[in-house]
C-alpha positions as CSV (number, residue, x, y, z in Angstrom):
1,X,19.0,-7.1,-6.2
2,X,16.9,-4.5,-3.7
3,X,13.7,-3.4,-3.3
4,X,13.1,-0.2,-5.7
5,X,15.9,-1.2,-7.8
6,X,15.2,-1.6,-12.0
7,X,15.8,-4.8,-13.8
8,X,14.7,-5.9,-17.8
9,X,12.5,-8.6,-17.6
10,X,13.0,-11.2,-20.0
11,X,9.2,-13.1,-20.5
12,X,8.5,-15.6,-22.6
13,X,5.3,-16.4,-21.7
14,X,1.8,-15.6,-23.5
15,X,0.2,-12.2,-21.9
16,X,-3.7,-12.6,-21.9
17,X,-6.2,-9.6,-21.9
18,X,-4.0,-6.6,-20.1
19,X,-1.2,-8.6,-18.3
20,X,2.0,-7.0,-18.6
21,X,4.3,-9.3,-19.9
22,X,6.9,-9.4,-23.1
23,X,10.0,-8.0,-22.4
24,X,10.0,-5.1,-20.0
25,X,11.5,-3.4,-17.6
26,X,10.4,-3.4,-13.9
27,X,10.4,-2.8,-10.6
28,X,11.7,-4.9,-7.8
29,X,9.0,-4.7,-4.8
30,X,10.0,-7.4,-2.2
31,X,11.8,-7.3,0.8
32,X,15.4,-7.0,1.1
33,X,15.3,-10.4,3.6
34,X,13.4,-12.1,1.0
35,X,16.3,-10.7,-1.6
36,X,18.6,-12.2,-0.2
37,X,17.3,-15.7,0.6
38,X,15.0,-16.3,-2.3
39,X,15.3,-16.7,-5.8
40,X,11.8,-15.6,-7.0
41,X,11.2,-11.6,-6.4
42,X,8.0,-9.6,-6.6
43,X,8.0,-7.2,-9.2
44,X,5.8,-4.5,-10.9
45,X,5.8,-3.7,-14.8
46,X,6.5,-0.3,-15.7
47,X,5.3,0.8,-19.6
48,X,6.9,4.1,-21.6
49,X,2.9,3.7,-22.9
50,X,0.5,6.4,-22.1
51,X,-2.0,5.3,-19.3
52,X,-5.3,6.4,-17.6
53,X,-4.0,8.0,-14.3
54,X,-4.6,5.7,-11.7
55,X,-3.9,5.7,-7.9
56,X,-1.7,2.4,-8.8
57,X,-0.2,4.1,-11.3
58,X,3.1,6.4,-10.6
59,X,5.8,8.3,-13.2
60,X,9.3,7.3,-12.7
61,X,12.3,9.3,-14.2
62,X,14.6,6.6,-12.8
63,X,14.3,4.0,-15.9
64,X,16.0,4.7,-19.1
65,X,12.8,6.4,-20.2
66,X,10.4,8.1,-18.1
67,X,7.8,5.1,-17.5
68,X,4.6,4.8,-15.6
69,X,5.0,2.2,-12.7
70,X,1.9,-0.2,-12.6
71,X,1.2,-1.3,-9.2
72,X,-1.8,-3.1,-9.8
73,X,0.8,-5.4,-12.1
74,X,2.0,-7.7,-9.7
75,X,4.3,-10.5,-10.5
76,X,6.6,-13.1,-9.0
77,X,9.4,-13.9,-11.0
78,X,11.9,-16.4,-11.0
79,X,16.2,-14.9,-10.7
80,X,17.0,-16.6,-14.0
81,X,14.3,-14.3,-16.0
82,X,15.5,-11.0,-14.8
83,X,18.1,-9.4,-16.8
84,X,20.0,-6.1,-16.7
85,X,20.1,-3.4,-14.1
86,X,18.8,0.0,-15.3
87,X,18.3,2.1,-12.4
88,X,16.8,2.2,-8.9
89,X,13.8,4.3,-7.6
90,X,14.5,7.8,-5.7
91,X,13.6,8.1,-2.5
92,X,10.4,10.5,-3.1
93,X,9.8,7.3,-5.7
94,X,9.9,4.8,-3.1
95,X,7.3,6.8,-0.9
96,X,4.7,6.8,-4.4
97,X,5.8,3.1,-4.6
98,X,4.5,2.1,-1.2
99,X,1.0,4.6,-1.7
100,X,0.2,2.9,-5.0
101,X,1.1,-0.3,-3.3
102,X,-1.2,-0.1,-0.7
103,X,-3.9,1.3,-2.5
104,X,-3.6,-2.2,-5.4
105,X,-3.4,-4.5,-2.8
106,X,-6.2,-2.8,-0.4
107,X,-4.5,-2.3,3.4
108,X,-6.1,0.2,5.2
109,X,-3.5,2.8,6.1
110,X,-3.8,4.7,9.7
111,X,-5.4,7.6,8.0
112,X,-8.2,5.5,6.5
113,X,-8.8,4.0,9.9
114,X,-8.8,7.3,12.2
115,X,-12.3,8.6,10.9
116,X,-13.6,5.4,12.2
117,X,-11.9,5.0,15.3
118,X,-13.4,8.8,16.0
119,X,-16.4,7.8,15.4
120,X,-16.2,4.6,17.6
121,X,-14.2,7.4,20.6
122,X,-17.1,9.7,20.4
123,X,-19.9,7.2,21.0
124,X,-18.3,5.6,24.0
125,X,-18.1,9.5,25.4
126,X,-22.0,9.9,24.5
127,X,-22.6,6.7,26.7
128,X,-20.6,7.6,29.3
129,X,-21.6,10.6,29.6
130,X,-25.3,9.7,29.6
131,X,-24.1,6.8,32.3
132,X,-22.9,10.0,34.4
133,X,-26.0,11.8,33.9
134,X,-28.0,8.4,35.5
135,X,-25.3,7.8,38.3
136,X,-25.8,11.6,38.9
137,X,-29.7,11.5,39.7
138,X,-29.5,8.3,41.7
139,X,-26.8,9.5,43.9
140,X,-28.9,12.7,44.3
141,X,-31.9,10.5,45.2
142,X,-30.1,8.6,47.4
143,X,-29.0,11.0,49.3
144,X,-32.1,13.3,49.5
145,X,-33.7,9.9,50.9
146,X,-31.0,9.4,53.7
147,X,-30.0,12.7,54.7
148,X,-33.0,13.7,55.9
């Protein structure tokens, strides 16, 4: 079992409110290293049932049925409860895999971080440069009071 690859889900426990449980087919999202030493895997339920687009939410053609992927859905579950293989995620899948990940579990990506770090980089230049300014006049006093 890999990371992107398809697998039914057999569930017999009780769902509450809008878990994703029952029988259903889903995604494996842990790593490879943890694959192959563990017997619990991370997964995310997919659902052939219309939902509100979501930036945790990705289609998949890679099921049995095109499927939404519902990142925000995730679940650890134990070797013995997951069932047959059905497919494995494309590559371009993968990518919207990891962009819907991030996004459920809330890392701040590079991009979200470089606005900031701008921001930070341009006030440091406005102090500097108003440090220059001051080291600028005193040297210029300085040496109108000693050269004479």
């Amino acid at each position: 079992m890999k990371r992107g690859d398809i697998y039914f889900i057999r569930d017999t426990r009780q769902s509450i409110g809008s878990e994703q449980k029952a029988d259903r087919p889903a995604v494996i999202i842990s790593n490879d290293r943890n694959n192959n030493h563990s017997s619990v895997y991370e997964v995310v339920y997919m659902t052939t049932q219309p939902k509100t687009d979501l930036p945790t939410h990705f289609i998949t053609s890679s099921a049995l049925r095109t499927s939404t992927v519902l990142c925000e859905q995730i679940s650890s579950v134990y070797e013995e409860r997951i069932g047959e293989w059905i497919g494995t995620l494309t590559p371009e899948e993968m990518k919207q895999l990891d962009e819907c990940l991030t996004v459920s579990v809330g890392i701040n990506t590079k991009a979200e971080k470089e606005p900031a770090e701008m921001e930070s980089l341009r006030q440091q230049l406005a102090e500097m440069a108003d440090r220059q300014q001051v080291a600028e006049k005193q040297a210029k006093t300085y040496k109108e009071k000693f050269t004479q």
